[in-house]
C-alpha positions as CSV (number, residue, x, y, z in Angstrom):
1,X,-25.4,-27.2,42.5
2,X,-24.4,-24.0,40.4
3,X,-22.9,-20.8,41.8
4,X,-24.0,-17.7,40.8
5,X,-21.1,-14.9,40.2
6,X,-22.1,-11.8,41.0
7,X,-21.3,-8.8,38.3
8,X,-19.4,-5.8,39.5
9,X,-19.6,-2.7,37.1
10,X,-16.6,-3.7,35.4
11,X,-17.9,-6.1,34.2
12,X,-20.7,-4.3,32.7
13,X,-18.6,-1.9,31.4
14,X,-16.5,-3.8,29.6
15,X,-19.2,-5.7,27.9
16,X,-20.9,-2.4,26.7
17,X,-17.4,-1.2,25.4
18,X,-17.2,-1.0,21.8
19,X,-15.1,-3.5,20.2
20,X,-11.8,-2.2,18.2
21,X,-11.7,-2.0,14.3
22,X,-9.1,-1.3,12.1
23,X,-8.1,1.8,10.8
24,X,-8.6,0.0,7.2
25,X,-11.9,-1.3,7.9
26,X,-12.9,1.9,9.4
27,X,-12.4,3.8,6.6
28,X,-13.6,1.3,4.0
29,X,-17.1,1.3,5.9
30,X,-16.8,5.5,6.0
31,X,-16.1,5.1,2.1
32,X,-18.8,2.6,1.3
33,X,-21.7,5.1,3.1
34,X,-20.4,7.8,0.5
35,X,-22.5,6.5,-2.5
36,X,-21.1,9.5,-4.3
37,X,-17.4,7.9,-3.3
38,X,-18.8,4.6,-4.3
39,X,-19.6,5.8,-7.8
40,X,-16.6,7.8,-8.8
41,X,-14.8,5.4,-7.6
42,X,-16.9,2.3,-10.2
43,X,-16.6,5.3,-13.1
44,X,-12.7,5.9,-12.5
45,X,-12.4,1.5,-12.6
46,X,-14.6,1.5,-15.7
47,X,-11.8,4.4,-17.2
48,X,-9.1,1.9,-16.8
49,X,-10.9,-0.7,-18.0
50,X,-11.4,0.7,-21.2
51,X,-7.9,2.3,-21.3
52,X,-6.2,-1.4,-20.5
53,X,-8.5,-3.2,-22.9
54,X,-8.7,-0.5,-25.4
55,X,-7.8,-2.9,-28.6
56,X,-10.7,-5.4,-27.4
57,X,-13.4,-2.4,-26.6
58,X,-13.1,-1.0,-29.9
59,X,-11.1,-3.1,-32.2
60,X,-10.8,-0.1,-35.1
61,X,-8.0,1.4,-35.9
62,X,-8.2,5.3,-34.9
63,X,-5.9,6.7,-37.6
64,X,-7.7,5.0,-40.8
65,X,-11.3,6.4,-41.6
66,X,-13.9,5.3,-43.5
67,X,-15.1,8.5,-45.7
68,X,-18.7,7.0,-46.2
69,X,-18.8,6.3,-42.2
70,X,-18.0,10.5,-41.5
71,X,-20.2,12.0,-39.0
72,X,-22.2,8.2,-38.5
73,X,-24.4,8.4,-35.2
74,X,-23.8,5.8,-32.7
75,X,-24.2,2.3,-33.7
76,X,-23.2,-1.2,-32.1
77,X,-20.3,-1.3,-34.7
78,X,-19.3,2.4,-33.0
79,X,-20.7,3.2,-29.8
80,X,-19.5,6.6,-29.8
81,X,-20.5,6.9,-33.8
82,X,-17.7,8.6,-36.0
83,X,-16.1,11.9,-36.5
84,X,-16.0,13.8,-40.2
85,X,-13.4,11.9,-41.1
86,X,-15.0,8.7,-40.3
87,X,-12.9,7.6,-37.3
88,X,-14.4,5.8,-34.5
89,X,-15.0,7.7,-31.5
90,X,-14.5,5.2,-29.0
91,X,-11.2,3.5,-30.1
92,X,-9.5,6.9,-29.7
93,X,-10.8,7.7,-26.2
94,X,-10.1,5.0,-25.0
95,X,-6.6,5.2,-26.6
96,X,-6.2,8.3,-25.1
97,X,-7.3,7.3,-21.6
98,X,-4.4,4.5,-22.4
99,X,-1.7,7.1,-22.7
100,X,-1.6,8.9,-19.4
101,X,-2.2,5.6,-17.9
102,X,0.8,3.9,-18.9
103,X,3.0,7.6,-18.2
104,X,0.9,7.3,-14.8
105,X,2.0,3.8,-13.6
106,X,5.6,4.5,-15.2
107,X,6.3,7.6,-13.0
108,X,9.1,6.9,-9.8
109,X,10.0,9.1,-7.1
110,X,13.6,10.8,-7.2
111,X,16.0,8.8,-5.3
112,X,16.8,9.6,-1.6
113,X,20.0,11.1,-0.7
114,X,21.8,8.8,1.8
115,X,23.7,10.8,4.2
């Protein structure tokens, strides 16, 4: 033979109490609602991408043109097609996203003064 419990309203209550998340979780599912949060942030990881793998993206050099190439429209050989001097486009943005990355990730805070 079974007992039956009887529930008091604290009981009650604390089942309809909502359950605790983190304060990381909580923000990640604020962030992830933001779609236009969710697509700077995919644009900013392509940036890097492109910065880190710069030599591989583009494999050109940006400092050697090809005079017959000047002013080419975009091709598969140059995404970004060429400027008048027949440099590719995209090997030197990407070479210039790589700069202020690596001065970015090289930058330290002053040291503390211990008293």
């Amino acid at each position: 033979m079974a007992f039956r419990t009887r529930k008091t309203e604290s009981d009650n209550e604390a089942a309809k109490a909502p359950r605790s998340r983190s304060l990381t979780r909580d923000a990640m599912r604020r962030l992830m609602k933001n779609r236009g949060a969710v697509a700077g942030g995919i644009i900013l990881l392509l940036f890097i991408f492109a910065a880190v793998f710069a030599d591989f993206v583009a494999p050109y050099n940006s400092t050697e043109g090809d005079i017959l190439d000047n002013y080419a429209a975009p091709t598969a050989a140059h995404p970004f097609g060429c400027d008048f001097m027949g440099r590719d486009v995209c090997h030197g943005s990407s070479t210039g996203l790589a700069s202020p990355l690596r001065q970015g990730s090289s930058v330290r805070s002053p040291p503390s003064a211990s008293a």
